[in-house]
GUROBA-656450 format. One record per residue (C-alpha): x, z, y; residue number from 1. Coordinates in nm, 2 decimals, decimal comma. Last residue first. Example, Ala and Ser with C-alpha at 12.3 -4.5 7.8 and 13.67 -1.06 7.14 Angstrom:
<rs>
+--------+--------+--------+-------+
|   east |     up |  north | mivex |
+--------+--------+--------+-------+
|   1,37 |   0,71 |  -0,11 |     2 |
|   1,23 |   0,78 |  -0,45 |     1 |
+--------+--------+--------+-------+
</rs>
This chain:
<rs>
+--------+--------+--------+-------+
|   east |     up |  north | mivex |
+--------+--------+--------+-------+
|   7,97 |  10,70 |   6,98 |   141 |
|   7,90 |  10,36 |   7,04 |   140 |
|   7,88 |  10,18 |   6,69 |   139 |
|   7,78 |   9,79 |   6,71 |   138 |
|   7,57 |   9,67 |   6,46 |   137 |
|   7,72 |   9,33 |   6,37 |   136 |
|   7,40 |   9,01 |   6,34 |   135 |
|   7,43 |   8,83 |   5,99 |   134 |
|   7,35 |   8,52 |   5,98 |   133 |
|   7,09 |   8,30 |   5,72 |   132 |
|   7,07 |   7,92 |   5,81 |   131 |
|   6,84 |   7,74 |   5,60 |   130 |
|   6,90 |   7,36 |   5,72 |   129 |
|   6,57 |   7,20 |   5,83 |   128 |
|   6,46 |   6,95 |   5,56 |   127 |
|   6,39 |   6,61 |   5,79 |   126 |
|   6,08 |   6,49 |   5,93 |   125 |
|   6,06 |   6,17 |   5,91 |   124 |
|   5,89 |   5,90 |   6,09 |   123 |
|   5,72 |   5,55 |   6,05 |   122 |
|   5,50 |   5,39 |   6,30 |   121 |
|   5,24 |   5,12 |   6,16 |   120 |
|   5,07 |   4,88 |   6,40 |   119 |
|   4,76 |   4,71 |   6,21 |   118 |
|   4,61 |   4,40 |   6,37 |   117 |
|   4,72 |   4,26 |   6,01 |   116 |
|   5,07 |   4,33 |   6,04 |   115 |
|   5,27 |   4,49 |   6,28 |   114 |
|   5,56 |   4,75 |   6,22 |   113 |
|   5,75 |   5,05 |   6,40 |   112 |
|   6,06 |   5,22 |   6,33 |   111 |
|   6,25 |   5,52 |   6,20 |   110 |
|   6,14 |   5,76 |   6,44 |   109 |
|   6,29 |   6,07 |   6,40 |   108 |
|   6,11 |   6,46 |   6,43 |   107 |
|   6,41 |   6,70 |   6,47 |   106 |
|   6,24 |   6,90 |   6,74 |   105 |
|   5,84 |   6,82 |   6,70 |   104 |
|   5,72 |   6,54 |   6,82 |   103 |
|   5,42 |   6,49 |   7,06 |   102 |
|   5,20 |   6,18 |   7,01 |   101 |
|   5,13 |   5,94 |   7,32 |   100 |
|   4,88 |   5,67 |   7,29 |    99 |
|   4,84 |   5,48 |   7,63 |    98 |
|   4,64 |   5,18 |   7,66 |    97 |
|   4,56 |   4,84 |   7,84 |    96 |
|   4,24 |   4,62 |   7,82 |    95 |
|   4,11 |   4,29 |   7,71 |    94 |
|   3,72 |   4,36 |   7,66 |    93 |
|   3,59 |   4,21 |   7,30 |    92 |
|   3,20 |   4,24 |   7,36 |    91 |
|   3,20 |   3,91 |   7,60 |    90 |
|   2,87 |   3,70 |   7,60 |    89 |
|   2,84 |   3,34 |   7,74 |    88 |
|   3,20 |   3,32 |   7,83 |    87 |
|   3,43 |   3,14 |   8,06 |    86 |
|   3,80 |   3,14 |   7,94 |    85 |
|   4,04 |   3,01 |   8,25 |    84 |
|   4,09 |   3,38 |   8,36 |    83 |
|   4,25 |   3,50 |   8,04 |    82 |
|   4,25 |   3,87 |   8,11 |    81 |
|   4,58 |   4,03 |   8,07 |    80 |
|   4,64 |   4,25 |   7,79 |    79 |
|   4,87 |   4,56 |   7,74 |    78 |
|   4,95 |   4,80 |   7,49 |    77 |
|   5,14 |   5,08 |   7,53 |    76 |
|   5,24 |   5,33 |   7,28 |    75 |
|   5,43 |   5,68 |   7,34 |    74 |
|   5,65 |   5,90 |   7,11 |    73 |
|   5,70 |   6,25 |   7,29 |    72 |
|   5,98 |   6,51 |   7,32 |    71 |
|   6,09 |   6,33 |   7,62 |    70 |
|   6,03 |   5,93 |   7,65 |    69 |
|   6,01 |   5,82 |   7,26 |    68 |
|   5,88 |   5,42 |   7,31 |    67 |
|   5,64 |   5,20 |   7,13 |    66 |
|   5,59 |   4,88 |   7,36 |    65 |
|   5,28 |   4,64 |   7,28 |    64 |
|   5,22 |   4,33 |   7,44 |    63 |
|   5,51 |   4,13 |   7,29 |    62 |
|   5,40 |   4,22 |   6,93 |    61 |
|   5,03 |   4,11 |   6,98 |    60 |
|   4,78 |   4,24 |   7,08 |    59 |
|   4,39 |   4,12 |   6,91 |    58 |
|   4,34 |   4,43 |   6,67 |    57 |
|   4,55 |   4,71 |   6,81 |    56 |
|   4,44 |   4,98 |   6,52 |    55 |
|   4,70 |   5,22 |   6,48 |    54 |
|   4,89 |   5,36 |   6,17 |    53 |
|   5,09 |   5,63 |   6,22 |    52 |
|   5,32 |   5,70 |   5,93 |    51 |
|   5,46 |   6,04 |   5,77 |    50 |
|   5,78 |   6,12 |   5,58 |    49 |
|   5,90 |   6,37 |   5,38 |    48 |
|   6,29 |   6,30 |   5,34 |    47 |
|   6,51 |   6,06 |   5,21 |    46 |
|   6,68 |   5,99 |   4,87 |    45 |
|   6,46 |   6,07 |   4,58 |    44 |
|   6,13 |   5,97 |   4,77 |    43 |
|   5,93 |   6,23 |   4,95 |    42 |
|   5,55 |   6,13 |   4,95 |    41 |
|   5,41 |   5,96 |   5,24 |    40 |
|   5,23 |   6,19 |   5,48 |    39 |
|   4,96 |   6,01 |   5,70 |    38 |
|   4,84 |   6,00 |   6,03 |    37 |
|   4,57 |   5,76 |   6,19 |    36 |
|   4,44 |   5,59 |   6,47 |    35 |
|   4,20 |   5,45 |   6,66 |    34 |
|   4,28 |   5,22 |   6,99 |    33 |
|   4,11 |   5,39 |   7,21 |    32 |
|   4,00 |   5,77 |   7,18 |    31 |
|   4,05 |   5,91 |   7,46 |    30 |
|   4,13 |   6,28 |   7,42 |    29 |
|   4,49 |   6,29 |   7,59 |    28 |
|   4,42 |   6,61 |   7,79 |    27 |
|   4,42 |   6,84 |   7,50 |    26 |
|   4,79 |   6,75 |   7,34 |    25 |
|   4,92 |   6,77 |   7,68 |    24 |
|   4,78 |   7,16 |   7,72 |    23 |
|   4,91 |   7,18 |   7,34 |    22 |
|   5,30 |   7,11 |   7,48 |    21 |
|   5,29 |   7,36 |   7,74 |    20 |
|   5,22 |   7,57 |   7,48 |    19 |
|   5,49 |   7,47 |   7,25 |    18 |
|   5,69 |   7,48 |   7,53 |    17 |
|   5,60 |   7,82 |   7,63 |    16 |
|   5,73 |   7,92 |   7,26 |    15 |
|   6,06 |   8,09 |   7,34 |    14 |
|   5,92 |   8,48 |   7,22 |    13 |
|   5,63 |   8,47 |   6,95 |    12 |
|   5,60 |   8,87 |   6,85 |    11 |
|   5,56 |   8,97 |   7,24 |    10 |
|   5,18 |   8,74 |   7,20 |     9 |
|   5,15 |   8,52 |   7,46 |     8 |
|   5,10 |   8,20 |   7,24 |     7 |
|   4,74 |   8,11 |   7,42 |     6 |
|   4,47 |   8,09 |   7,16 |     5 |
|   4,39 |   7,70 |   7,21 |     4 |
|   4,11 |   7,62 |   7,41 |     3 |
|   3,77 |   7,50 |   7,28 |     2 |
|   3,65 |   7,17 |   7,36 |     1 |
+--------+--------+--------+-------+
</rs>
């Protein structure tokens, strides 16, 4: 995997936590449960939105927790193994996760739905507010 250009740069000042941020990002390369990210379309009153949809076939609602610790929305789904089961060939493992997803400042989670072995997290990402000021010149003769 190829590193991200680090954000050194004297044009880009306050940004070490963006790049602490991307060191996160690049350590959490499992892939369990699959996933993905999609922008939903504006509507007249809210904002752009987008959805994560993960695939946690076989959990149910009580074994998985979404949570925002941080600047960061993590899931974690948990199984037990049902010791009284005996089987002749097991390709469905029970096992435990961690998805974690870094937001952006503003970023809100509007909630989380399951349906269909489909978990679906919504969020918005509101219109930042264009703020213009003007910065006095001070004259020291």
């Amino acid at each position: 995997m190829s590193r991200v250009p680090s954000l050194s740069s004297p044009f880009l000042l306050g940004f070490d936590e963006i790049e602490r941020a991307l060191d996160r990002v690049t350590k959490a390369a499992d892939g369990y449960p699959p996933y993905n990210i999609e922008r939903l379309a504006r509507d007249q009153d809210g904002p752009e939105r987008l959805r994560i949809t993960l695939a946690v076939a076989g959990f149910n609602r009580d074994q998985l927790d979404v949570t925002i610790e941080e600047n960061q929305l993590v899931i974690r789904g948990r199984q037990q193994d049902d010791k009284a089961r005996q089987y002749l060939h097991r390709g469905i493992a029970a096992r435990q996760f961690q998805r974690t997803f870094v937001l952006a400042d503003g970023i809100e989670v509007l909630g989380a739905d399951l349906k269909n072995g489909l978990l679906s997290i919504d969020l918005a990402r509101p219109e930042p507010e264009r703020v213009v000021k003007t910065v006095a010149i001070r004259n020291h003769e």
